[in-house]
Every structure is written in structure tokens, then in C-alpha cells.
N, C-alpha and C positions, 0 to 999 in steps of 0.2 A: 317730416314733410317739408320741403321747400322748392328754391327758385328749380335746382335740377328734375325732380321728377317732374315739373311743367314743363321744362323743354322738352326734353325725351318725349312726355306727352304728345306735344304741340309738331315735334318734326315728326314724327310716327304718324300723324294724322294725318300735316300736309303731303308725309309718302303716297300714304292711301289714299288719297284726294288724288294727287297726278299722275298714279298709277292708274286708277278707275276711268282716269279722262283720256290714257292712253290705250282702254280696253283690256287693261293686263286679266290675268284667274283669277276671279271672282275670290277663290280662297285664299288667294295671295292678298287679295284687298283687305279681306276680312283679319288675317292675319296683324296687320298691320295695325286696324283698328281695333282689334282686341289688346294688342300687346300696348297701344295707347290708354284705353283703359285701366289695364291691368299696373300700370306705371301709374298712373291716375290716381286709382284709388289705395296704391299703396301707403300702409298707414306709418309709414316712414321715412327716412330721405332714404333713397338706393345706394347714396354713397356710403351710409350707416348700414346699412345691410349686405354690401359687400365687406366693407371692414370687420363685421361681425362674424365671417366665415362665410355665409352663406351663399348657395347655389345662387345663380340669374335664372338656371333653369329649373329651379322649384318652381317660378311663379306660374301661375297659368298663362297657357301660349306662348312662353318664351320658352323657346329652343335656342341651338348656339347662335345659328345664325343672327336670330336678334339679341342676344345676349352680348356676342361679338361688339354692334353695332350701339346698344347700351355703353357696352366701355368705351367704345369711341366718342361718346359724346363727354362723357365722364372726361376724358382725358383731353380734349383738345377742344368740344365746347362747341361741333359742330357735325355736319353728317357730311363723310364724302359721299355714299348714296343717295341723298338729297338733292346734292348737288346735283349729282349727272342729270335725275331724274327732271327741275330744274331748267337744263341746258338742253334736254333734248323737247322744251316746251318753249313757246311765248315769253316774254318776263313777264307780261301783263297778267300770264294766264292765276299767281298767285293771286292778285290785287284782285280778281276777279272773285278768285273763292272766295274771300275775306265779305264777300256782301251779302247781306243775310235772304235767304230764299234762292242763293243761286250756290246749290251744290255741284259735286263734279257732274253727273247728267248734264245738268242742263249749260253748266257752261260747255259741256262737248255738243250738245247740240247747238247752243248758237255760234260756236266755233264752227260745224261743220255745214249748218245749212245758210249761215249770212255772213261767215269768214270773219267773225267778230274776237279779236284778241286783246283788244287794250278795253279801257275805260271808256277812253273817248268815241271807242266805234260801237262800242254798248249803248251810250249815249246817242248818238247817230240814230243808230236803229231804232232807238224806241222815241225818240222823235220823229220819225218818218212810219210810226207805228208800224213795222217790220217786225214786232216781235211776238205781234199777238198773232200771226201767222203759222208760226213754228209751234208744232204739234207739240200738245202737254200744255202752251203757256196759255194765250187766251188776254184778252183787253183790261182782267184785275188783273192779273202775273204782272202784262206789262206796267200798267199806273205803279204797284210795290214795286217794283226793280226800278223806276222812273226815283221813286223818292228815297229809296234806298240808294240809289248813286247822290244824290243831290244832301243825302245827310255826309255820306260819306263824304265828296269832295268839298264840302261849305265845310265840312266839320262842325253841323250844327248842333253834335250830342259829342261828349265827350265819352271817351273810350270807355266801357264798364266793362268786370270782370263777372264769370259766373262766382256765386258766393263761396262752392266748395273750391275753387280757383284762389277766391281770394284768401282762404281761410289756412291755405298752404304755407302763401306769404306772411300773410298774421303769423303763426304760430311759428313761424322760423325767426322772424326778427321779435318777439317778445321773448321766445328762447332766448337769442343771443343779448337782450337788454338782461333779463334778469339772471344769467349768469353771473351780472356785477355784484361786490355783498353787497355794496350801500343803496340797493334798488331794493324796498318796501312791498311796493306793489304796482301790478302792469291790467291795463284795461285797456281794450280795443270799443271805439266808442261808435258813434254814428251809424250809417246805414248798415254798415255791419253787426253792431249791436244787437237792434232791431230784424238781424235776420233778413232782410230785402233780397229779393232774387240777387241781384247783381248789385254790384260795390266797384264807386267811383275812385273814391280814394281811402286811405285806412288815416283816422284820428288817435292817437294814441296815447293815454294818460299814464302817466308817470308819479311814483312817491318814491323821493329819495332824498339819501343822506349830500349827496354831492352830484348836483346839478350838472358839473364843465365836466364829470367822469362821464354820467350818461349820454351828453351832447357827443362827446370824445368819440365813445362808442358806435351811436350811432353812426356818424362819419366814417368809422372805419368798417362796417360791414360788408363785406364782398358781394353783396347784391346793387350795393348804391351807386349805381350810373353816374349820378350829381350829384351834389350838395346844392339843394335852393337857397338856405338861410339857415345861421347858424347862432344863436342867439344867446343868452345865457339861461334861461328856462324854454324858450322855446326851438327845435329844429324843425328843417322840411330838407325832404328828401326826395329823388325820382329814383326808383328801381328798375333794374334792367326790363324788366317787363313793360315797362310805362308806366307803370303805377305812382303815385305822389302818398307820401307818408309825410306825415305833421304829429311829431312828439312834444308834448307838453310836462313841464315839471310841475305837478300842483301842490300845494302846502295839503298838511290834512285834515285842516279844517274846512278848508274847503273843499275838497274832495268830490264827496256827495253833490253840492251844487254842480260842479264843472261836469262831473258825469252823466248828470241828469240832461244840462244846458248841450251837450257836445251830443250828446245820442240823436236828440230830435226825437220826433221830426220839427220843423219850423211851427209847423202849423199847429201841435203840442204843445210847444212850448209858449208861445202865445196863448194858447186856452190856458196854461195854466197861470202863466204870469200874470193874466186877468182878474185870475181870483185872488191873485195876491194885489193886487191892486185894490179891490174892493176893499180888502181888511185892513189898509193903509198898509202894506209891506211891499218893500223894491227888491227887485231878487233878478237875479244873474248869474254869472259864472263863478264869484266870489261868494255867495251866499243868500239867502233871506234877513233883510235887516229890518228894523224897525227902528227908523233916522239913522243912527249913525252905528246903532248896536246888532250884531248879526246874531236872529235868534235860531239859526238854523245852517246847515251846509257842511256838516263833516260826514253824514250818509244820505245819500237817496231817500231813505223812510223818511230824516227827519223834515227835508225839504219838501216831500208832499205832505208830512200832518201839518208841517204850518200853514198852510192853505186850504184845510181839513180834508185829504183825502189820501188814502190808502195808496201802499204804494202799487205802480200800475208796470205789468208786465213790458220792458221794451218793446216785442213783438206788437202790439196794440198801442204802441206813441205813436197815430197817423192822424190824430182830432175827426177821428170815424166813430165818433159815441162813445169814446173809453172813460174821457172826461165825467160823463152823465153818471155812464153806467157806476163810474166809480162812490160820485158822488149818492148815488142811490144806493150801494151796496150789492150791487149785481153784476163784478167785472167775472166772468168765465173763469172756472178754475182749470185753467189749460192744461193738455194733452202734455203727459212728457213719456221721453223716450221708456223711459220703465214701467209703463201702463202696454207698455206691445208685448202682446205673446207671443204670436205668429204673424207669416208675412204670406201671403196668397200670390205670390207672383215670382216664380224661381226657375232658371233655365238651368238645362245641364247639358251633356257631350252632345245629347241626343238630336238638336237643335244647333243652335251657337253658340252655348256654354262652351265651360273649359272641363268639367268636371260632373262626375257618379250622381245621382241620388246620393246614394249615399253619404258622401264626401260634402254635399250640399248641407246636407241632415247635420252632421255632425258638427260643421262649420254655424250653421243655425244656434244649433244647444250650448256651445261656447259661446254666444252673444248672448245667452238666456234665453231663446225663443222656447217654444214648447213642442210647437208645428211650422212646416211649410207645405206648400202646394209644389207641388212638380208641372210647370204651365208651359211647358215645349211648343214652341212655335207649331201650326199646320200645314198642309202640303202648299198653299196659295204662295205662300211666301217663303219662294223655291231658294233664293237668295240666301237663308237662314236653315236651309236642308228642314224644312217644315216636315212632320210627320203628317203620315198616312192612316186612313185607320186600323191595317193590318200592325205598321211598327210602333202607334198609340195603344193598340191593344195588347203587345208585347209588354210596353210600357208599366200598362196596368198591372198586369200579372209580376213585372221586378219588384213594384212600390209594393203588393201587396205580402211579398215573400221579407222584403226590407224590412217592413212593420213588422214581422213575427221575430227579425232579430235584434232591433234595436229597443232600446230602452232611457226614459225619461224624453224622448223627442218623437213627433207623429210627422208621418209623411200624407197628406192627402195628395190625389190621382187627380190631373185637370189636365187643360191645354188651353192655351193664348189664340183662340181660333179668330179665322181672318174675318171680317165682314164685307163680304163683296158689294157691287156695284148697285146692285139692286135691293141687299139686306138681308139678302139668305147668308148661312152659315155654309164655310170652308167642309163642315165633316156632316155628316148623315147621324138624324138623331139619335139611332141604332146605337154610333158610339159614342154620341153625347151623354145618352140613359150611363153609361156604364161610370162615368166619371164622380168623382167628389165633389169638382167645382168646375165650372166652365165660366172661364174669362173670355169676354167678346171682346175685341181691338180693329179701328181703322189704321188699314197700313197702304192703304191706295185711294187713287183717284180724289187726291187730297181738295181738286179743281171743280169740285162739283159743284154747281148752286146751291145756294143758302138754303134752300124749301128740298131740294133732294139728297143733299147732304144731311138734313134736319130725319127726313120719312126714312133713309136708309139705316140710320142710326135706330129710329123709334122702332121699326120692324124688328130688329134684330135682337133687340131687348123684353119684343113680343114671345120670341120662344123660351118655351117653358122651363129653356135646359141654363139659361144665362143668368148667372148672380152676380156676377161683376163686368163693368164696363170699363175698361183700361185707357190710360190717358184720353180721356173725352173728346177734348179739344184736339187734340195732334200735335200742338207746336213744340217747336224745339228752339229755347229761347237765345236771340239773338241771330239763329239761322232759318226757322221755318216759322212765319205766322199762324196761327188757331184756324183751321178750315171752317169757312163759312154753313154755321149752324145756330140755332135758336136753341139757345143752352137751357133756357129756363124750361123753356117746353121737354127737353132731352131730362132735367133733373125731375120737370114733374109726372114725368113719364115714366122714369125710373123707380117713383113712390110708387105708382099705380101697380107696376109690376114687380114689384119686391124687388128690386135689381141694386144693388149699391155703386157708389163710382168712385173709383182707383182716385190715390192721389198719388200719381208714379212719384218716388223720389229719388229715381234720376237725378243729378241736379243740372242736366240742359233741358228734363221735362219741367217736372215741379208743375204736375199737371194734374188737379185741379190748381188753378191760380186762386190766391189768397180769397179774389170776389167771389169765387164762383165755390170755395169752399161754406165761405161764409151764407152764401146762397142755397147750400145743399143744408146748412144745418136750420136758416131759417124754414126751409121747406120741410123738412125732417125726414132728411132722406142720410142715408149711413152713409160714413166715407172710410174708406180703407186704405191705410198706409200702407202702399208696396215697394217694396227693392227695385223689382223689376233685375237680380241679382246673374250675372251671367260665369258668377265664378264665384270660390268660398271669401275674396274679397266686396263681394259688392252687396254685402249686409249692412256696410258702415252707409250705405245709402240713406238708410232708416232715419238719420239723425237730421239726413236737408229735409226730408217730409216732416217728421214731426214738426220742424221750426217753423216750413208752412203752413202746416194746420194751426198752431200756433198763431200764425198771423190772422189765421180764416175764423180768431175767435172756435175753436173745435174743442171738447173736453173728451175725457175719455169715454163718454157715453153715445158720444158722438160718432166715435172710430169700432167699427165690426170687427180687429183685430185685438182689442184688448179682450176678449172675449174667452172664456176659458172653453179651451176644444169639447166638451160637452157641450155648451151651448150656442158656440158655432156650427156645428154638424146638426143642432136644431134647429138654427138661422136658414141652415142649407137646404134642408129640407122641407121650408114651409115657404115653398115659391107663391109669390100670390097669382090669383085668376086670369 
């Protein structure tokens, strides 16, 4: 994985962004954005996967056409169809996508009803409150676009990246360090450590034999825009992307300290430096000492037992009670990726997938799953060729034929159905009854007030046919905020009715957020790791979830999919009252 499959990503995306603003075929958008995905989550770099023989056009949704335009970027680093597309726009009109809550819609709408193309006339507008006029937005729309241009133009937040974004970058430049021999060992430290939605910058520690070899290196990596500082144990970098990297060369006996000190969070590391205080010990990046003698700092464990406490999962360094809990003996024996059997939430052709049941199925069983749900969009959301309940019925009867050929992997029958306006369901109970699992999901009227957004949600969790409520909140981090709803109320609404809730792991949903997981398990209500997977690539999805529940404090007793498929299809069937 690296800096290329992000661009290809990132231009495929803005295609279909300026193509949607230009009104182009819906399936041409969609094209676009799938094949951004599909570049996305490929778990390799593409330049490596063409080197290796390999088709462009095995992957899902890439035909030649975008295959073509893949090597184009490969080879010169840029899109000539980009461009035009581009030039037959605004220039402002990019700068405009780039603001979070304002996707292609609505910048074509206030494009076409207030003639608004830059920044500055955005800003116009929504200080002459002109924007809460135009149908969709409304007096909150305009206030977030208000403070969303004023982060953006003050640059009051520095740039963050989504984590599976940043984890691209990570894993290409700690390749390229420890190719070196005299390189020991390579740690990516900080908010990324710790797993955080999004990652500011990457920290990176280093053991080796020759320090001015690895600085050497680093300088010369074909991602590096700049050299900030070059040091003799330490570099900093900027990568073409923006990004800022800072490598350190640490001895190894200190190690363990630096790693600990560099992870974070601040507010961790303070509680913990506390208790070393008390015990008369001074502790830092160099180690725990006791006066002048360091009685700790070449691993992690040993720097928390000098302060007597166990060591504490990164994910849970945010001084949110891990401290206590540690010191009491009750830190969470957290969720890992190999406690998942199955995943409740999987598209195929049938829908916006790329790809069969079965070809889903079988891509599942090679990651170890046991089962998947087949959860195809409904007819509401026509955008995604939603099913009906004549071609969901169809559906049922493939899955059920599936099952009788396949072996060691279970397909259960469901559908991602819409939740309208008022809280009724997209499909007629009729073919709800017939299903394995029915996922309810908000995919509209994301504008709703707080109290009707709250009652639409709670209705819809009332029908008897609904086990799972999919991304809760809505947002899509960095571009769409959490729709106004009383989440506690929705989780303990969800106990009341047997219902569990999705932690999509998407990684622009990551939806249950870290609070609102740790909320479902204080309440004790189940939470469910799902892909939300639209092709046999987007099972690697599994691994941003887990890392969130992780942070939600979540164990595997926690998560309904650790559950072996007997005792899930018992879960399924004991809807409560």
C-alpha cells in the first residue's frame, strides 16, 4: 500500500464529485466511486500488482477504461480526464468540495440557486443568511458551513488524515526504512498507535545500527516533498500528501520509555508520570530513574510495573479511567480481530456491489469468517438499484440454493432496508418475515430535528423484524456531521427491543464513535462489527472496527459477531417484546 493507490483514490473521487455537480449518469458517478474504493482498499501498492502480472481488470469495477486511466496516473502522476473535467468547472468549485458537509449536491445547488462559486461568495451568502433558504439546508446547515469555512480559511485545525489513509503512508515508509540491515526495529507511535479516527502526523521510532544510514534514507524516499530537519538521531519530513513525519533513532534501552512517552496521549502520560512521582521516580522519554539510576525503559511492561501497574492497551491511553481501572485490576480484555466469525453487513452485484454471493461467501472464508449476511440495499434508495420485494425474494431463494453448495462458510438472507421519514420500513413485513436478519439504516433527511430524528429512529427499531441498526449516527467523518438525535435514548431503546447497533467499519464511518460504543456497553446493549463490504476487498474493513471498539473499551462479549452461528441464529430469533 502507499502514496499511489491514494492518489488514484483521491482523483477518482474528485472525477465523481465533478461529474455529479455536472449532472453526468448516475452510474458513471458511481463507477467512479467504486473504482476509488476498490484502489482504496487494495491491500497492495498497484504499481506492485501490476509488476506482478496482474490484470487492472480483475479488480472489481475496473474495466479498461479505468484501467487505462490507472496507468495514466502511474505513469505521469496525473489525470488528463481530471483535468478537462476541472476546466469545464469553476476553479473554486474544488476548494468548495474540500469543506466538510458540503458534497457535490449541495455545492450544485448553491451553484445554481445563489450563483455561488468561490469561497468568498459562500461566505457572502451565509452571512447575508442566503443559505438557509435553499431547499435541503435550513439555519443549522447554514451555522456548520459558517464554521467550516472559518476553520478552513483561519486554518484553525490542522490537516488530519482518515486512519486507513494514514496507515497506507505508515506502512510504505516503515517498508522502505527497514529494508536497511542495520535497522532493529520500526514503531509508528502516537495518535496512530492508539488507533484515533484520524492521524495528524506519523511519529516514528527507530533501533539501529547506524543512525546517518537511516536519516540518509529517509531523505531519499520518493514521497518526501521536503526535508524539515535533519539531525543526527532525529529527521522530519513533509510528504507529498501533507503529511509531517518525525523519525527518531532510540538506544534500546530506552526504547520502552520513548514508546510509551511518544504514543500519548498527553493526558496519559501525565497520570502516569504522577504515580511515578509519588514513588519518588522521574520518568521521560529516556526512562524511569531513581536519582541518577534508570530503573526501567527498555520495554513498555517494564515502565508501567515501576509505577505498579500493568501494562495498558494504547487504544485506552486517553486518561478516561484506564489509569484506575488498571490500577484496580479491571483494564478490558479487548476485542481482537480474531474473536470475529462473521460479519452482518455485505453488498453484492445485486445492489452496488461488485460481486455474486457467492464470490462474497468465499472471499469471507479466506479471511476466516464462518458467515456473512447478504444485506443489499432496498428499493428507497434508488441511487444504489435498491431491491424490491419481488428481486429480494429472488434473492432469498439464490442464498438458500448457495447454502446447500457451499461448505465451511454460511450465507444468512437480510437486506439494509431504508428508514423513511416518518420510521416505517422501505419493505412490507411480508418480506421482512422471510429474512435471516434485517438491518434498518438512515440514508435521508439527514436534516431532521433532534426530537424527530430521535422518534424516527425509535419507531423503526419498534418493528419486530429489526436486529440491527446500522451506522446510528450517519456521519461520515471529516465530510457529514452525526444527524441530530438523542443517542442515549436510541441505545436504550435498542436494549428494550432486542436490537443491536452496527459499528460500520468503513473507515470514513467508524460509526459507532469510540463514546457512543463505550456507552452501548455501559448500557449493555451488543455491538456488531460490520464491513459494510461492497466487494471481496472490503472485508479488510474489519480491522478499522475492531481498533474502535477497542478504543470503546468493547471485549468480545461485547460484539454479537463473535458469536458462533448457532448461537447467533438463536440471538436472531429471540426479538424481545
Amino acid at each position: 500500500m502507499g502514496a499511489v493507490n491514494l492518489k488514484i483514490a483521491e482523483i477518482f473521487s474528485e472525477i465523481a464529485d465533478l461529474l455529479e455537480i455536472q449532472s453526468a449518469n448516475p452510474f458513471r458517478v458511481r463507477a467512479y466511486r467504486n473504482a476509488a474504493r476498490t484502489i482504496g482498499e487494495l491491500g497492495t501498492d498497484v504499481t506492485e500488482w501490476i509488476a506482478r502480472g496482474k490484470d487492472l481488470r480483475s479488480l472489481p469495477g475496473i474495466g479498461e477504461d479505468l484501467a487505462a486511466k490507472v496507468r495514466e496516473i502511474i505513469n505521469t502522476g496525473e489525470s488528463s480526464f481530471l483535468k478537462r473535467q476541472q476546466q469545464a468547472l469553476p476553479p473554486a468549485i474544488t476548494q468548495l468540495l474540500r469543506l466538510p458537509g458540503l458534497g457535490p449536491k449541495r455545492v450544485r445547488l448553491l451553484h445554481d440557486e445563489l450563483g455561488v462559486q468561490s469561497l468568498e461568495e459562500l461566505v457572502s451568502a451565509a452571512r447575508e443568511g442566503r443559505i438557509r433558504d435553499v431547499p435541503g439546508f435550513g439555519p443549522k446547515t447554514e451555522q456548520r458551513i459558517v464554521e467550516a469555512i472559518q476553520r478552513h480559511l483561519g486554518e484553525a485545525t490542522a490537516r488530519r488524515l482518515k486512519l486507513s489513509t494514514a496507515t497506507q503512508y505508515a506502512q510504505a515508509l516503515t517498508d522502505h526504512l527497514c529494508a536497511l540491515k542495520v535497522v532493529r526495529r520500526v514503531d509508528v507511535a502516537g495518535s496512530f498507535r492508539r488507533v484515533r479516527e484520524t492521524v495528524g502526523d506519523l511519529d516514528i521510532l527507530v533501533i539501529a545500527e547506524d543512525s546517518a544510514a537511516v536519516m540518509q534514507r529517509l531523505a531519499a524516499y520518493s514521497d518526501v516533498q521536503k526535508v524539515l530537519s535533519a539531525g543526527p538521531t532525529r529527521g522530519s519530513v513533509l510528504l507529498r500528501g501533507g503529511l509531517q513525519v518525525d523519525v527518531r533513532i532510540i538506544e534500546p534501552e530506552s526504547y520502552g520509555a520513548a514508546l510509551q512517552y511518544f504514543t500519548g496521549s498527553k493526558a496519559h502520560n501525565i497520570a502516569v508520570r504522577r504515580l511515578a512521582q509519588e514513588r519518588g521516580l522521574k520518568m521521560n522519554e529516556y526512562g524511569v530513574f531513581r536519582g541518577r539510576k534508570r530503573v526501567a525503559g527498555d520495554s513498555e511492561e517494564s515502565v508501567y510495573a515501576a509505577v505498579g501497574l500493568p501494562w495498558i492497551p494504547p487504544e485506552l491511553r486517553e486518561d478516561r479511567g484506564e489509569v484506575e481501572a488498571a490500577q484496580e485490576g479491571s483494564l478490558p480484555n479487548l476485542i481482537e480481530l480474531s474473536d470475529l466469525r462473521g460479519d452482518l453487513h455485505v453488498h453484492t452485484k445485486a445492489s452496488d456491489g461488485h460481486n455474486t454471493p457467492e464470490e462474497m461467501a468465499l472471499a469471507a472464508q479466506a479471511e476466516a469468517l464462518e458467515y456473512i449476511a447478504i444485506t443489499d440495499h432496498s428499493r428507497h434508495l434508488t441511487v444504489a438499484h435498491g431491491l424490491d420485494p419481488i428481486r429480494l425474494g429472488k434473492q432469498i431463494d439464490e442464498i438458500k440454493r448457495l447454502n446447500n453448495k457451499l461448505t465451511g462458510v454460511a450465507v444468512l438472507s437480510g437486506v439494509e432496508v431504508d428508514i423513511l421519514e416518518d420510521g416505517s420500513l422501505d419493505l412490507p413485513d411480508s418480506t421482512l418475515s422471510r429474512l435471516d436478519i434485517v438491518v434498518a439504516a438512515v440514508h435521508s433527511k439527514f436534516d431532521l430535528p433532534r426530537n424527530k430524528q430521535t422518534a424516527r429512529i425509535l419507531k423503526a427499531m419498534d418493528n419486530p423484524h429489526v436486529r440491527l441498526l446500522a451506522h446510528p449516527t450517519g456521519r461520515l467523518i471529516g465530510e457529514r456531521e452525526p444527524y441530530e438525535a438523542d443517542v442515549l435514548r436510541i441505545i436504550r431503546h435498542a436494549k428494550s427491543r432486542g436490537v443491536c447497533l452496527e459499528l460500520n467499519a468503513q473507515p470514513e464511518r467508524l460509526d459507532l464513535s469510540e463514546a457512543h460504543c463505550r456507552m452501548a456497553k455501559d448500557e449493555g446493549v451488543q455491538v456488531c462489527i460490520s464491513s459494510d463490504a461492497h466487494s471481496t476487498l472490503g472485508f479488510v474493513n474489519l480491522r478499522w472496527g475492531v481498533g474502535q471498539a477497542r478504543r470503546g473499551w468493547l471485549e468480545k462479549a461485547d460484539i454479537l459477531n463473535t458469536r458462533t452461528l448457532r448461537d447467533l441464529r438463536k440471538w436472531l430469533k429471540a426479538k424481545a417484546g
